[in-house]
Structures are given as structure tokens and as C-alpha cells.
Legacy VTK file of the C-alpha trace (Angstrom):
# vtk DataFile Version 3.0
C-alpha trace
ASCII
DATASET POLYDATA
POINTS 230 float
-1.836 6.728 -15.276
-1.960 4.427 -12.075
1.256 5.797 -9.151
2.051 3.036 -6.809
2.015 4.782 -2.973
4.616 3.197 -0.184
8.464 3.383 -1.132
7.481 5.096 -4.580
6.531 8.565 -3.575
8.087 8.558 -0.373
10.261 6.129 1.510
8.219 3.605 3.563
10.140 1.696 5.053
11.289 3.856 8.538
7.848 4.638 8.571
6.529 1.326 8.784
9.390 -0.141 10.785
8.486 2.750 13.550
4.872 1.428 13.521
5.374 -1.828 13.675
7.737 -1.343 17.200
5.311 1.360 18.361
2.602 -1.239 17.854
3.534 -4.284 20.045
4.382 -1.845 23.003
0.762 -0.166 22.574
-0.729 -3.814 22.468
1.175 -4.722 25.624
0.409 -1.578 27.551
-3.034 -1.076 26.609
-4.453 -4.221 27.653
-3.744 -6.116 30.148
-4.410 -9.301 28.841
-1.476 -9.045 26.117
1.329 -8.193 28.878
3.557 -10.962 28.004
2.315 -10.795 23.956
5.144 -11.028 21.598
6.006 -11.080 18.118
6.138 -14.803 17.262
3.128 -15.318 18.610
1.296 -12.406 16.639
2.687 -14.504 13.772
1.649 -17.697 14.610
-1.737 -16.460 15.285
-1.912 -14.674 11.861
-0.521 -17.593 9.806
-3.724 -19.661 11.543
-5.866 -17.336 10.049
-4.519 -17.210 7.383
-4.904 -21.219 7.191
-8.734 -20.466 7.604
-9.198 -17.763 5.820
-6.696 -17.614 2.399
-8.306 -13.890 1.254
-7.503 -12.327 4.944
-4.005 -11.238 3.175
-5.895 -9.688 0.408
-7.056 -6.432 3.195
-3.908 -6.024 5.534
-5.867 -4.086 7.595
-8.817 -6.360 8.532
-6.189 -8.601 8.894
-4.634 -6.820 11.491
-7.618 -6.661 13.469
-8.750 -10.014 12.786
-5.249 -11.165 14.713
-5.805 -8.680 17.298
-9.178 -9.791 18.073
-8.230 -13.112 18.077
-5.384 -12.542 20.465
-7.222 -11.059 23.206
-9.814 -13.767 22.795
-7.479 -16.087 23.462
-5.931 -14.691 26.342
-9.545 -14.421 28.005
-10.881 -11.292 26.563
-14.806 -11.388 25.793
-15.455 -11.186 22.425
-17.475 -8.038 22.299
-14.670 -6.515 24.238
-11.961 -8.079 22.027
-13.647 -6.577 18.876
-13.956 -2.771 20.365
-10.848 -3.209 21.451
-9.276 -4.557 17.588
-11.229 -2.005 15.882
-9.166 0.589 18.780
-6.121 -1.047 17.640
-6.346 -0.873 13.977
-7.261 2.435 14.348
-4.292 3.696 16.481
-1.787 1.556 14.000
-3.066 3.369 11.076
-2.824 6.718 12.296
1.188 5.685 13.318
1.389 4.691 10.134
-0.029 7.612 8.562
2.247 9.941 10.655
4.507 11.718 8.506
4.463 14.232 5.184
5.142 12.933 1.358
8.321 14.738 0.337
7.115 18.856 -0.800
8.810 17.508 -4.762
6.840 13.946 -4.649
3.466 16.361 -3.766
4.058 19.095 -6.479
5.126 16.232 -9.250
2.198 14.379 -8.857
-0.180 17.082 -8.714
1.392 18.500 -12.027
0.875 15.123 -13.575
-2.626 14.490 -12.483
-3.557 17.746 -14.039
-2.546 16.873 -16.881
-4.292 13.175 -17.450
-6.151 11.217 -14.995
-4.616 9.365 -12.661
-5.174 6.821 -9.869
-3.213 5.269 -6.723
-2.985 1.628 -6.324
-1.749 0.275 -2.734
-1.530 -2.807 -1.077
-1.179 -1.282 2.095
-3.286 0.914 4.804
-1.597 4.465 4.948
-4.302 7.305 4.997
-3.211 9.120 2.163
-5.831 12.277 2.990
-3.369 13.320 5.897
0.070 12.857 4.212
-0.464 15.479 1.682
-2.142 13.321 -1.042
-5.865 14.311 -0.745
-7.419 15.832 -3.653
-4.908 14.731 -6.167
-5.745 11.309 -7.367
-9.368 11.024 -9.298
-9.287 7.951 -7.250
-7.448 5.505 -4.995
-7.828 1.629 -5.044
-6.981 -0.402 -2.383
-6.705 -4.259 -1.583
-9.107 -6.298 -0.468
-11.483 -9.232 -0.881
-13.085 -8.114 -3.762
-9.892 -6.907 -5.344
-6.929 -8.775 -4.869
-3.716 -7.039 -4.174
-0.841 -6.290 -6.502
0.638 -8.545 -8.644
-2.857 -10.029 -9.625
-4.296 -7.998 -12.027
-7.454 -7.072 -10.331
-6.224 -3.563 -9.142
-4.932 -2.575 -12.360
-8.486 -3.246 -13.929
-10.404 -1.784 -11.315
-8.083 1.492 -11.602
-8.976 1.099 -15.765
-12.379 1.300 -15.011
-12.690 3.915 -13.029
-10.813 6.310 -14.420
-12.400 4.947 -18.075
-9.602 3.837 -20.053
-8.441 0.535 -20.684
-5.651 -0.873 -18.985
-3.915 -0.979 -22.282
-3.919 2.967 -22.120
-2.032 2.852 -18.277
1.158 3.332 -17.427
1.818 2.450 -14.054
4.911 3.593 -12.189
5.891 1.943 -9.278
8.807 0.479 -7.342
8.332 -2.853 -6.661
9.500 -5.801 -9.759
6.859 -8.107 -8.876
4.177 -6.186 -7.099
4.416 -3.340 -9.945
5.952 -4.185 -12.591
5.039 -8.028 -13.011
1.438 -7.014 -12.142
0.910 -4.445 -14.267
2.502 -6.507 -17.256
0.088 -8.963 -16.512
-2.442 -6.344 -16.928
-1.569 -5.479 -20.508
-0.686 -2.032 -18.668
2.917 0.313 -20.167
5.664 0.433 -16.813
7.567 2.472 -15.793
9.478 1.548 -12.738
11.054 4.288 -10.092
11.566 3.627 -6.631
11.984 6.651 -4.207
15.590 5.677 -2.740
17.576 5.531 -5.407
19.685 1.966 -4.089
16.263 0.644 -5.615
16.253 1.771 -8.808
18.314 -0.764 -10.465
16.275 -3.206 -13.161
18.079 -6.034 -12.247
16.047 -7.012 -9.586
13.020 -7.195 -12.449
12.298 -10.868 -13.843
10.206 -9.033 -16.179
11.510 -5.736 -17.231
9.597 -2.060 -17.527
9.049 -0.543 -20.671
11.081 2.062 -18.864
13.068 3.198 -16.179
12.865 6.540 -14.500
15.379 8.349 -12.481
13.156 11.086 -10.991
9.238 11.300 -11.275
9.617 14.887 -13.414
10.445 12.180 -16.313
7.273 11.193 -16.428
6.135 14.630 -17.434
8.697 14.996 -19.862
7.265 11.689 -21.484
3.713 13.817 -21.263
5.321 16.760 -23.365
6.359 14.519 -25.540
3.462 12.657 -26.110
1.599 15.875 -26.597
-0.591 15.023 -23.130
LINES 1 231
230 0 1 2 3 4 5 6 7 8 9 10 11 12 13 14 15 16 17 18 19 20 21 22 23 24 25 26 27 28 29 30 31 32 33 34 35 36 37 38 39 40 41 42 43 44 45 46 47 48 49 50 51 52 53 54 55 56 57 58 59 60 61 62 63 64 65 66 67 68 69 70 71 72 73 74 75 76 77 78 79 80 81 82 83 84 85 86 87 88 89 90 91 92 93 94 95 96 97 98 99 100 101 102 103 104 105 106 107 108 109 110 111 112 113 114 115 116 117 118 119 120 121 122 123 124 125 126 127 128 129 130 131 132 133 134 135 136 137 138 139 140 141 142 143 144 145 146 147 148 149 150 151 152 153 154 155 156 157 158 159 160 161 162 163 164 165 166 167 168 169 170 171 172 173 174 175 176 177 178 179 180 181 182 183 184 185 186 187 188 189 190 191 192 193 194 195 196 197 198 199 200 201 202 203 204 205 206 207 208 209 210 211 212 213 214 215 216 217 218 219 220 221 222 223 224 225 226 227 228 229
């Protein structure tokens, strides 16, 4: 089994929306330089990299501090300087990030279910799952990058196949997202199951492609292992 992370097993998005507003005021009050730095033109600055660089979206968090060390270059930081201080950055975002507990039930179900057959975590994103409550669970955890693409392309769901040693024929993957999850796991040859952790989000309409099922509360998915004989 593959378990999507962000908005899946806990809700995401206050916690990323905090970090995101935490973020520019750290980048304005810790250097000097970036006083007057501002939100349009962190984008403008990442959508030039991305122009030069088409698989910097592929790690979100050396793209972060690809457009942090780029910004402090430009605003007359030496580059030495402007790395150390990007790799300070990316750093300090991630642990904001990271700064809250999974839900006690999300914990308990997943741990029952990873006892039970192996299973992996597939993100996208950058949250350190070790200090949220997840460490130990998953036999392993794949993330994005250059050398695997994120969700929807398939790359994740194959790398996740072979390391736990199944093919992805023998996955189900549970996630919230219709594209991201569902559309990319299809595309896999992977079973779906879709649940999203606020339940406004739960509705299949938003799929293009539907899941082979729908869940209303990740204990289903250990009802489908009792019935399955797993």
C-alpha cells in the first residue's frame, strides 16, 4: 500500500499557509538585503528558474533555495554568502512547516495498517515526517525530485513498487488529491482509493478519472484488509 502525506492524514493546508506568511517576514528580517522583498517578486524570480531549469519543480525544496539564493544574489549578496544563507532558509522553512502533530487516530490507523502489509509514503512536498509522529511506520518514504518526478507522473508510484517489492499492480494508493493521486496512480496500473482528511474534500466529483473506491474514514481501509484476508 502507498498513503499520500499532506491533506490526507492530516490537514495541510493551515499548516502551510502559516509557513508560507512566517516565511517572507523571516526573509525580510533576517537579511538585510531582502528588506523591501515581496511576494511577486519571489514569483517572478522562481518562474525564471523555472524557465532555465524545467526539473527545479520536480524537488520543491531545492527549489526554494535555489530562489532564495538567487534573490539575495541579486540584491548584492556574495554568492558564497547567498548559498549559506539559502541553505539557512530552507532549513528554517522546513522546520515551520514541520511544526505540528498528525492527528493521535491518523497515527494509530496507519500504524495498524502498516503492520499488517507493507506500506510506503509518497509526497510531493518537504514536511519532515520523523517529527510529526510518522517515524518508524512507513518501510519507506519517497519523495520528489529530479530523479523521480512528482505525482501524477508515474515515477513515484514505481519507485514505491520497487522498494517495497511488489508490483504496482499489487498497490493501492490512498490519497486525496484527483489528479495528483488518483490520476497518477491510475496511470501507474496501481488500485485507488481516494480519502481526503477534511471531509468538504471527499466528494468524487472533482475526479476526471474515478477511484476504484471511496473511503469515508482511513479504518475502511482495514476493514478492506479483513476482508481480503491481509
Amino acid at each position: 500500500m502507498t498513503l499520500d502525506l499532506d491533506d490526507t492524514l492530516y490537514d495541510n493546508h493551515p499548516v502551510i499557509a502559516r509557513a508560507e506568511n512566517l516565511f517572507m517576514e523571516y526573509l525580510t528580517e533576517r537579511f538585510s538585503a531582502l528588506r523591501s522583498f515581496s511576494w511577486q517578486q519571489y514569483a517572478d524570480i522562481r518562474s525564471w528558474l523555472y524557465e532555465l531549469d524545467p526539473f527545479l519543480h520536480c524537488d520543491v525544496s531545492l527549489a526554494r533555495l535555489e530562489i532564495v539564493k538567487k534573490a539575495l544574489i541579486l540584491h548584492g549578496v556574495p554568492e558564497d554568502e547567498a548559498a549559506d544563507g539559502a541553505r539557512e532558509a530552507l532549513a528554517w522553512f522546513v522546520r515551520v512547516r514541520s511544526d505540528f502533530r498528525v492527528p493521535d487516530k491518523s497515527i494509530e490507523t496507519v500504524r495498524k495498517i502498516a503492520a499488517r502489509i507493507p506500506t510506503a509514503a509518497l509526497t510531493n512536498g518537504n514536511v519532515d515526517y520523523t517529527v510529526i509522529g510518522l517515524d518508524g511506520i512507513f518501510r519507506t518514504v519517497v519523495r520528489s525530485g529530479r530523479d523521480v518526478p512528482p505525482k501524477p507522473d508515474r515515477a513515484m508510484f514505481d519507485e514505491a513498487a520497487r522498494r517495497l517489492g511488489v508490483g504496482t499492480s499489487e498497490i493501492l494508493h490512498v490519497g486525496d488529491d484527483p489528479v495528483t493521486d488518483i490520476r497518477g496512480a491510475v496511470s501507474a496500473g496501481c488500485l485507488t482509493a481516494m480519502f481526503a482528511f477534511r471531509p468538504e474534500y471527499r466528494n468524487v466529483s472533482r475526479c476526471t478519472i474515478l477511484p476504484d473506491i471511496s473511503l469515508s474514514s482511513l479504518d475502511e481501509v482495514l476493514e478492506l484488509l479483513d476482508a481480503y484476508g491481509s
